[in-house]
KOLLUMVEX-870947 format. One record per residue (C-alpha): chain; residue number from 1; residue in three letters; x, y, z. Coordinates in pm, 1 decimal, decimal comma, padded with zeros to 6 digits. Layout:
N
<r 'A' NUM 'Ala' <X Y Z>>
...
***
This chain:
265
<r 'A' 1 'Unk' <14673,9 04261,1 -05660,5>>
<r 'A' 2 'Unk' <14811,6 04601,7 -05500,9>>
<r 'A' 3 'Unk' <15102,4 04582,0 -05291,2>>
<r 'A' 4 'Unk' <15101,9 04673,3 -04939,4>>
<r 'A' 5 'Unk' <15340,8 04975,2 -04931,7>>
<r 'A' 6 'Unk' <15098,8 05101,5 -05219,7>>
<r 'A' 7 'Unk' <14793,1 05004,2 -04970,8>>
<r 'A' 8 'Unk' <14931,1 05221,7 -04720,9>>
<r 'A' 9 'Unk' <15067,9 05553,4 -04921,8>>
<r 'A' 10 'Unk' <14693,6 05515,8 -05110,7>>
<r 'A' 11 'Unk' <14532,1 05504,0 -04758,8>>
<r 'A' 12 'Unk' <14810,6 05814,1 -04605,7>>
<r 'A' 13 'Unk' <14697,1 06033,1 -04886,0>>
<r 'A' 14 'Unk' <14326,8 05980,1 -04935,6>>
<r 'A' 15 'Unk' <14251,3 05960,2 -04535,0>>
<r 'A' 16 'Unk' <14054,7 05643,5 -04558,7>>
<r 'A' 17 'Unk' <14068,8 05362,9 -04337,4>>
<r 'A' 18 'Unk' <13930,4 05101,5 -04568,5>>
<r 'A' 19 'Unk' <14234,2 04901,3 -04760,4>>
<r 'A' 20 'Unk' <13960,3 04717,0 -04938,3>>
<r 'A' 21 'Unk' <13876,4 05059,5 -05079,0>>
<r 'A' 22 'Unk' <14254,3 05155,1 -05171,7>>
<r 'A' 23 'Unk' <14309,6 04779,5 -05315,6>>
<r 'A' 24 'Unk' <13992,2 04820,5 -05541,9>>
<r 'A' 25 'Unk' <14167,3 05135,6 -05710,0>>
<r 'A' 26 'Unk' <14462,3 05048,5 -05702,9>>
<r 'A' 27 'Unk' <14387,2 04702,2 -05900,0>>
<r 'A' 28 'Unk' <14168,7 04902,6 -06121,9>>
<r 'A' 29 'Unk' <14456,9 05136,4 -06207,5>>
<r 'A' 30 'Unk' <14709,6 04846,4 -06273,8>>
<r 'A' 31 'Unk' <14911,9 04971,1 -05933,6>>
<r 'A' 32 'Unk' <14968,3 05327,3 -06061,5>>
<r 'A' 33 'Unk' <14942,1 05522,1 -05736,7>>
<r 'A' 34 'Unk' <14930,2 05904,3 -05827,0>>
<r 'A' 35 'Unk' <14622,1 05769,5 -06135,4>>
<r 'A' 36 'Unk' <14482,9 05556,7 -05835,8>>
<r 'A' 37 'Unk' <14429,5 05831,4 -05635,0>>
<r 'A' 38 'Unk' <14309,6 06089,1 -05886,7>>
<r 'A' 39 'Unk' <14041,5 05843,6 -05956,3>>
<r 'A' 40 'Unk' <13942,5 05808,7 -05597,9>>
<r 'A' 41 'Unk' <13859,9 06168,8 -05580,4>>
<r 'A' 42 'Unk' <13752,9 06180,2 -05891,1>>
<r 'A' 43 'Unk' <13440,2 05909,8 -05879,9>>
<r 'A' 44 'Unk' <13280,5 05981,1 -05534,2>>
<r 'A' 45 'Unk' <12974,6 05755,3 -05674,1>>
<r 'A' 46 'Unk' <13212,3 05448,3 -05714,8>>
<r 'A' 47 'Unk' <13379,5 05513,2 -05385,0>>
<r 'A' 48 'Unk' <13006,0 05491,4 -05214,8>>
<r 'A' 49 'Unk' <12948,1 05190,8 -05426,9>>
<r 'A' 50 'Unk' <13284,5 04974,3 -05310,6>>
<r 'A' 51 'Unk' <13217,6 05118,8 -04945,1>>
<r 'A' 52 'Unk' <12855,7 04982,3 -04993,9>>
<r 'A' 53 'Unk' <12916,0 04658,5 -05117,0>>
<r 'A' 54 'Unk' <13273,6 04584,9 -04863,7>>
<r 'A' 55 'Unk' <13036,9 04637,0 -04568,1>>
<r 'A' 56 'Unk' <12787,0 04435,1 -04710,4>>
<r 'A' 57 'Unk' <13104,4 04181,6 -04773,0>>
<r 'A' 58 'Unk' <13202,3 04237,4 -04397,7>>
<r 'A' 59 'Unk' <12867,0 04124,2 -04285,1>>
<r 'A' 60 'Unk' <12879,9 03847,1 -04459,6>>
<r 'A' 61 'Unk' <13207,6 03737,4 -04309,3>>
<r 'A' 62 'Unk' <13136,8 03843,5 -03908,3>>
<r 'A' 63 'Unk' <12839,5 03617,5 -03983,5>>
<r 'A' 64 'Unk' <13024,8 03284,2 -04052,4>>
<r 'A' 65 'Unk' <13243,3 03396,4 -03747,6>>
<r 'A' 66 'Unk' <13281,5 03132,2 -03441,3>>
<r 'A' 67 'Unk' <13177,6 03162,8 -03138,2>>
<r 'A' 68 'Unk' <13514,8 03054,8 -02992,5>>
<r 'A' 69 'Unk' <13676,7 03349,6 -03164,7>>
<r 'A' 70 'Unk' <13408,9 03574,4 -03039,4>>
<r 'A' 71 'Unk' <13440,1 03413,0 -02688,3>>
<r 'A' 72 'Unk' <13792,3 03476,3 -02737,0>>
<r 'A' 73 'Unk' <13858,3 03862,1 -02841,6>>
<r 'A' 74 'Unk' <13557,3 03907,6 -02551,5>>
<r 'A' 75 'Unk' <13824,0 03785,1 -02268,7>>
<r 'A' 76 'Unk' <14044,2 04032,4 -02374,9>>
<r 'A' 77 'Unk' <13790,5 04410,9 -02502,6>>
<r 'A' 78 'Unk' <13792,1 04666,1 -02321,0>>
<r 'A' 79 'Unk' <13462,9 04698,6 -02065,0>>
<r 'A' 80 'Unk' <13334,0 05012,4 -02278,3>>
<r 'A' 81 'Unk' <13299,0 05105,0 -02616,3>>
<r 'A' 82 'Unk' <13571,4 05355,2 -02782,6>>
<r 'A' 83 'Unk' <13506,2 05692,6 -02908,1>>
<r 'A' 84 'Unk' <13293,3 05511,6 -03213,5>>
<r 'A' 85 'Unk' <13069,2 05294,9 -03011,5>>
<r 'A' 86 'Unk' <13255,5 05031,0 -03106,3>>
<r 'A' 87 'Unk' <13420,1 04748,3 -02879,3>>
<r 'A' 88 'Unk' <13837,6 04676,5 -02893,9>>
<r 'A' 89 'Unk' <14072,8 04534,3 -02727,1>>
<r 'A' 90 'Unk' <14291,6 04821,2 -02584,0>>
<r 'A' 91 'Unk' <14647,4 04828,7 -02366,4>>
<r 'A' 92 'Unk' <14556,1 04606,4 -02077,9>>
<r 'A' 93 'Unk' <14394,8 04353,7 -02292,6>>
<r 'A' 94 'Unk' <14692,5 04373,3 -02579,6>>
<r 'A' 95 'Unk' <14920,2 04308,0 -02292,0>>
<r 'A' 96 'Unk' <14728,6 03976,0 -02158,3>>
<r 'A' 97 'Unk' <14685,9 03888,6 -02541,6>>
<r 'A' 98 'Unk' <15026,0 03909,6 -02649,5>>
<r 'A' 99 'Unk' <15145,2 03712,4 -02283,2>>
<r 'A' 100 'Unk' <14878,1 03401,4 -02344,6>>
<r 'A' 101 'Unk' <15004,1 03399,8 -02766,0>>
<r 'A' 102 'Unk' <15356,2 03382,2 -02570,2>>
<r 'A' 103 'Unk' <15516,1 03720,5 -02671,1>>
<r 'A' 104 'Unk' <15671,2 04000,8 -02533,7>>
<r 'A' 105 'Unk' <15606,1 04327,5 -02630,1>>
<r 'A' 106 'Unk' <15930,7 04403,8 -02777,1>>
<r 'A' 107 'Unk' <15904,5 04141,7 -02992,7>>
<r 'A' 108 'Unk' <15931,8 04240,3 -03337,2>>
<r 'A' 109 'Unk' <15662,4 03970,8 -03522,5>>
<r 'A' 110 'Unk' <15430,2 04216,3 -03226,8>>
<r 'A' 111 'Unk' <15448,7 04491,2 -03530,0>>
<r 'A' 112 'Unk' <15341,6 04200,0 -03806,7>>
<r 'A' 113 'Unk' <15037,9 04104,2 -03571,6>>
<r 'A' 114 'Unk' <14920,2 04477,8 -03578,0>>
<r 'A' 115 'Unk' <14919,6 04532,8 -03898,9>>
<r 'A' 116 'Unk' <14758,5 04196,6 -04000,8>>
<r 'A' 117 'Unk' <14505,3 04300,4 -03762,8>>
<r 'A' 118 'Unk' <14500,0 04634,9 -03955,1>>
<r 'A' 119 'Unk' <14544,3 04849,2 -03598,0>>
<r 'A' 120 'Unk' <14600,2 05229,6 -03669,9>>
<r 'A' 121 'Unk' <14792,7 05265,2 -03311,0>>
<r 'A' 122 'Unk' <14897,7 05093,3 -03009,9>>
<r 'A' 123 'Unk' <14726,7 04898,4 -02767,2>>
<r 'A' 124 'Unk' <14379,5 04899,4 -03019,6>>
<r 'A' 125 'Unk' <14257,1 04644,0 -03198,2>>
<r 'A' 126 'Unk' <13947,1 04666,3 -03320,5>>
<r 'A' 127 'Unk' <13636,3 04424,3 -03272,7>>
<r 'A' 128 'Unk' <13559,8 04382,4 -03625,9>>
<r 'A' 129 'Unk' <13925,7 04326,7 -03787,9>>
<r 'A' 130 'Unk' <14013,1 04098,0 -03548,0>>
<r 'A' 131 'Unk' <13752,9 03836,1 -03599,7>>
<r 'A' 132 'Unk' <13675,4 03891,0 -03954,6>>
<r 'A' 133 'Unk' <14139,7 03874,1 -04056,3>>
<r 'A' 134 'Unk' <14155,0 03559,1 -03798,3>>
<r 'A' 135 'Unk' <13843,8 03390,0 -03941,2>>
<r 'A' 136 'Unk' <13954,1 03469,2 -04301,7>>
<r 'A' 137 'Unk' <14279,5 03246,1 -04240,8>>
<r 'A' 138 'Unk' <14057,2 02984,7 -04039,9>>
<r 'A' 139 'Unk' <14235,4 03099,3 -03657,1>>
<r 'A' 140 'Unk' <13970,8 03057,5 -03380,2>>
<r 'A' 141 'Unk' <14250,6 02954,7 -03094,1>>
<r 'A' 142 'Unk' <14538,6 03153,8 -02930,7>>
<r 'A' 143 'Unk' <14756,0 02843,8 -03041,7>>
<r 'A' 144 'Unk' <14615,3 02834,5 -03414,4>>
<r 'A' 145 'Unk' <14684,5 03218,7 -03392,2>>
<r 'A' 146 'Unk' <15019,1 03151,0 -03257,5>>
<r 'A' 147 'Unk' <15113,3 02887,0 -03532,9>>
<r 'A' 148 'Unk' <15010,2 03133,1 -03783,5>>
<r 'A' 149 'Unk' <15237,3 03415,6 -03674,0>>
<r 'A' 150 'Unk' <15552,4 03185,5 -03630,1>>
<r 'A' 151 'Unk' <15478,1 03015,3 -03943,4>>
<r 'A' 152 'Unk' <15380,9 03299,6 -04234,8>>
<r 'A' 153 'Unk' <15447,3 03633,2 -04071,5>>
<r 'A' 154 'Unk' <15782,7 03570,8 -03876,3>>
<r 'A' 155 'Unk' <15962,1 03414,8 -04166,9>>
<r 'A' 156 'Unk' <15799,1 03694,5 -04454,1>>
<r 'A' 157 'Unk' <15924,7 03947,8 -04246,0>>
<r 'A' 158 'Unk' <16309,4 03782,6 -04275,1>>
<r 'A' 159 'Unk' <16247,9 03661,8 -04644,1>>
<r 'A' 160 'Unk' <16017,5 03940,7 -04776,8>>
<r 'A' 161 'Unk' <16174,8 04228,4 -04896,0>>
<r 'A' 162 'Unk' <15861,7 04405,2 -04969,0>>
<r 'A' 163 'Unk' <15670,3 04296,6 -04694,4>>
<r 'A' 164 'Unk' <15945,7 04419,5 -04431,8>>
<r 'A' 165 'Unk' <15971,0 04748,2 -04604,8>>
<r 'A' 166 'Unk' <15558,5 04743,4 -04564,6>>
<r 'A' 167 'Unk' <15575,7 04690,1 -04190,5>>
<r 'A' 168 'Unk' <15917,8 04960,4 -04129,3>>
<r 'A' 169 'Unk' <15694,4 05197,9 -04305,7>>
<r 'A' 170 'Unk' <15357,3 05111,0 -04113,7>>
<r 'A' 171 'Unk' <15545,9 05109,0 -03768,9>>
<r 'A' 172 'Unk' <15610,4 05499,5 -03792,5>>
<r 'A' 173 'Unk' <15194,9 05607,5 -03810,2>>
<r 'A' 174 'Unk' <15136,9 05294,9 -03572,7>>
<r 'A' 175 'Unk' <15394,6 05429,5 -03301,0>>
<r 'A' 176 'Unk' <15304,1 05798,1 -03371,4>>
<r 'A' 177 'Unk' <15125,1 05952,0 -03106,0>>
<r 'A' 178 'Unk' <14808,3 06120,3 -03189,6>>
<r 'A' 179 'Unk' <14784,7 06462,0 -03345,1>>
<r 'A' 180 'Unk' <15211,1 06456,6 -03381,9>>
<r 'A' 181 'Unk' <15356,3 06412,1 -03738,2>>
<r 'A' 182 'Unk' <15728,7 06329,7 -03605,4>>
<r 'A' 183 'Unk' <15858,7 06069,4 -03387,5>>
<r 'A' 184 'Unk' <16110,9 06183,9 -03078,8>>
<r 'A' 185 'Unk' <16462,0 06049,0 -03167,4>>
<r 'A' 186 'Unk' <16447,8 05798,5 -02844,5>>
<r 'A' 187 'Unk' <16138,4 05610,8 -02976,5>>
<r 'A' 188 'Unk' <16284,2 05630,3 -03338,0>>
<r 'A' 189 'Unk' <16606,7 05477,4 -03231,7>>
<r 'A' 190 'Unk' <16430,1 05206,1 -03008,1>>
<r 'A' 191 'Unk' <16211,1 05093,1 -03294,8>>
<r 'A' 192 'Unk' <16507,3 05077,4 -03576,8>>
<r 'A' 193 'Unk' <16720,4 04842,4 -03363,8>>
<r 'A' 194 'Unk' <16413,9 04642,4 -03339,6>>
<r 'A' 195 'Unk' <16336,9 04649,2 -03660,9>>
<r 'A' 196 'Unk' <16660,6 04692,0 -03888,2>>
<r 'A' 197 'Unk' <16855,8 04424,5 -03957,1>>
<r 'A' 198 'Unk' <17200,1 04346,3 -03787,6>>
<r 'A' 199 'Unk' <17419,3 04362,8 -04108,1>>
<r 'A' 200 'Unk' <17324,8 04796,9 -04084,5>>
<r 'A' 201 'Unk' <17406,8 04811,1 -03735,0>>
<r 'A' 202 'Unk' <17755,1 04989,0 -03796,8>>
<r 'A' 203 'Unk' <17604,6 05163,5 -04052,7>>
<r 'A' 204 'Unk' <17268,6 05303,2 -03840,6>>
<r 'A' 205 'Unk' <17524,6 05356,8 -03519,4>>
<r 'A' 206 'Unk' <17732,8 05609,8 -03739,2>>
<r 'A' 207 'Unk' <17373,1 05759,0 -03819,2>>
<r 'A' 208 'Unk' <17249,8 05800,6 -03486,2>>
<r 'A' 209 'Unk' <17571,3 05988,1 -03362,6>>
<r 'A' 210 'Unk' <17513,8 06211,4 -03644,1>>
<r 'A' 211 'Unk' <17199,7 06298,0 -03539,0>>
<r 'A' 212 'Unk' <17339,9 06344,6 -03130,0>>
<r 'A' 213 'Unk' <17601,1 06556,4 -03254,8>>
<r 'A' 214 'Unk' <17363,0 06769,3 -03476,1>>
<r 'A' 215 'Unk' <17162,3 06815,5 -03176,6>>
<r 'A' 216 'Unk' <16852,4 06696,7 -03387,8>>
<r 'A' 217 'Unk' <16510,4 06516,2 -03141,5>>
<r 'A' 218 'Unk' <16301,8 06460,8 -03401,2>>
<r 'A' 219 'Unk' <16242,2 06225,3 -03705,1>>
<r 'A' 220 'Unk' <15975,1 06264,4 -03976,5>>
<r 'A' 221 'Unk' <15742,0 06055,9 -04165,9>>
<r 'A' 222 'Unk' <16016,8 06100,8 -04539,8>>
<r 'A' 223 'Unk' <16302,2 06090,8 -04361,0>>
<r 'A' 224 'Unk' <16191,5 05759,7 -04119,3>>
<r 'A' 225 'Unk' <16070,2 05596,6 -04473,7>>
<r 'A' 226 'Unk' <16374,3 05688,2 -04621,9>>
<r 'A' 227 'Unk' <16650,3 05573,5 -04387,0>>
<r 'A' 228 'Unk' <16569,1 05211,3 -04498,3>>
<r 'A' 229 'Unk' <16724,1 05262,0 -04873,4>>
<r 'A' 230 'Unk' <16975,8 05453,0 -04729,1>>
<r 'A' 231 'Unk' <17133,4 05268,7 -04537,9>>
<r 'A' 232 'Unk' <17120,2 04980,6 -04779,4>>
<r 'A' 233 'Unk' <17336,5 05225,4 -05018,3>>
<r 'A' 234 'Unk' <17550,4 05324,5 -04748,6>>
<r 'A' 235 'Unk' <17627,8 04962,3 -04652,1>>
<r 'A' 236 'Unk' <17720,7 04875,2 -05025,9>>
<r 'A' 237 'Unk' <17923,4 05206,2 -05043,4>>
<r 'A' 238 'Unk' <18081,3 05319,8 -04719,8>>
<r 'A' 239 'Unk' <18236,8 05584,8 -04811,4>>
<r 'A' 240 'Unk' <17939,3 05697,6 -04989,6>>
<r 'A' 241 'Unk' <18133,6 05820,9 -05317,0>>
<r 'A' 242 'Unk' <17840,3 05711,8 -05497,9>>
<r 'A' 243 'Unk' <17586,8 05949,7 -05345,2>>
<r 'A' 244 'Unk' <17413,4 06196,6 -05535,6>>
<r 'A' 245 'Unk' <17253,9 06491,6 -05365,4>>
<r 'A' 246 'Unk' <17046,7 06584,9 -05689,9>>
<r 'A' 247 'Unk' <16853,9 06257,0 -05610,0>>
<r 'A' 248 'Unk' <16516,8 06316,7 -05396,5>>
<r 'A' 249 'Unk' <16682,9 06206,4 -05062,1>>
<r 'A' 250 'Unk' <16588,3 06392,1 -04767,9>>
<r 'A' 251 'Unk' <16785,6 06749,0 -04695,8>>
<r 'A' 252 'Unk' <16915,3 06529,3 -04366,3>>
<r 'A' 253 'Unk' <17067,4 06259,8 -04580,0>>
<r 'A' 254 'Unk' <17266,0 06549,2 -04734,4>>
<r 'A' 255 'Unk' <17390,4 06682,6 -04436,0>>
<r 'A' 256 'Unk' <17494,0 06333,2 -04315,5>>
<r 'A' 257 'Unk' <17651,4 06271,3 -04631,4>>
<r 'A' 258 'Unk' <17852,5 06629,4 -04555,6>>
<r 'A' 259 'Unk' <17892,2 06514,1 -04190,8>>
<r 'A' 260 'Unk' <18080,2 06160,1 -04319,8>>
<r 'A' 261 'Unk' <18244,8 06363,8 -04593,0>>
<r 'A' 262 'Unk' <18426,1 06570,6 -04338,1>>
<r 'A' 263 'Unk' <18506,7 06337,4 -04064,1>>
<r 'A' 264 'Unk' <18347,4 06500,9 -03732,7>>
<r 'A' 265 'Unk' <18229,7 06128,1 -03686,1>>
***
């Protein structure tokens, strides 16, 4: 079974929405992302056929859908379709959605919720991943939905290595406002001490006054993905003697590796 972070990086590249799609292959490449891909582009008759036969699959699945989950996502859509003629649930409702499942915005499992509910931004959830994920793990109430986020995504995203590197890379091209390809450095910082955990505070406190002091506003897709590792290697080595600068870290890893090297912190 492909791995999320794969999921996502197969989904980035090709410009599909469909993880079905990327999972079918990725398991029929044995996980091997670049082959994955290259067969993706490579078979447009297979990629018809797996579209064909997951929307024939979705159908399928909306059909054994409740009407108490319908009833529910209808208290919270939006009064008009979106851009696709199809209905979601957008800011307003999110906000009465997340307040009756008894969570504030800021709350981090809020970024586990999104992505299980496979939303490409904020404040959208579409009509058609919300009932088919909740009725696929047997959720028709806000307190069965509730019971499932405190009870499998909360404690995956402390015990899950891979699944918590899956949601810190998601959050970036969730948070990402449309049509940008870098995050400012206020709504970079505010989502990494959400996200991070406490034992790299020190650590990602030293990073962020790099980045005041070298003036820079903006952080992109690599170097947002790649402050995660980093940071795990600086905490085992603070004095980052082991660093290599021939390995393929970002150029601003280098520079904050000269910035520590020559004390302006």
């Amino acid at each position: 079974m492909a791995r999320p972070a794969s999921v996502r990086q197969f989904l980035e590249v090709s410009g599909i929405s469909s993880s079905e799609v990327a999972t079918f292959f990725l398991d029929r490449n044995n996980g091997r992302l670049a082959e994955s891909i290259n067969d993706f582009f490579s078979n447009p008759r297979v990629v018809q056929e797996v579209e064909k036969r997951t929307k024939k699959n979705s159908k399928k699945s909306m059909k054994s859908v409740s009407t108490e989950l319908k009833e529910l996502f209808n208290k919270y859509k939006e009064p008009q379709l979106d851009s696709t003629g199809k209905s979601y649930i957008g800011i307003d409702g999110t906000m009465r959605y997340l307040e009756d499942l008894g969570y504030e915005p800021e709350d981090e499992v809020v970024l586990c919720l999104a992505d299980f509910l496979d939303s490409q931004k904020v404040g959208d959830f579409k009509e058609e991943q919300f009932l088919t994920n909740w009725n696929n793990v047997g959720c028709n109430t806000i307190e069965q939905m509730h019971n499932y986020i405190d009870i499998n995504l909360r404690p995956k995203l402390l015990d899950d290595p891979e699944y918590f590197r899956a949601i810190y890379q998601y959050t970036f091209k969730f948070i990402l406002e449309k049509n940008e390809k870098t995050l400012p450095l206020d709504m970079a910082q505010e989502y990494w001490h959400l996200l991070l955990p406490g034992e790299f505070s020190l650590e990602l406190e030293t990073f962020i006054k790099f980045l005041h002091d070298t003036s820079k506003t903006e952080i992109t897709r690599d170097q947002w993905n790649m402050l995660l590792p980093f940071l795990q290697d600086y905490h085992n080595d603070p004095t980052l003697n082991g660093y290599d600068e021939s390995q393929s870290w970002p150029l601003l890893m280098d520079k904050f590796y000269e910035y520590i090297k020559s004390d302006e912190h």
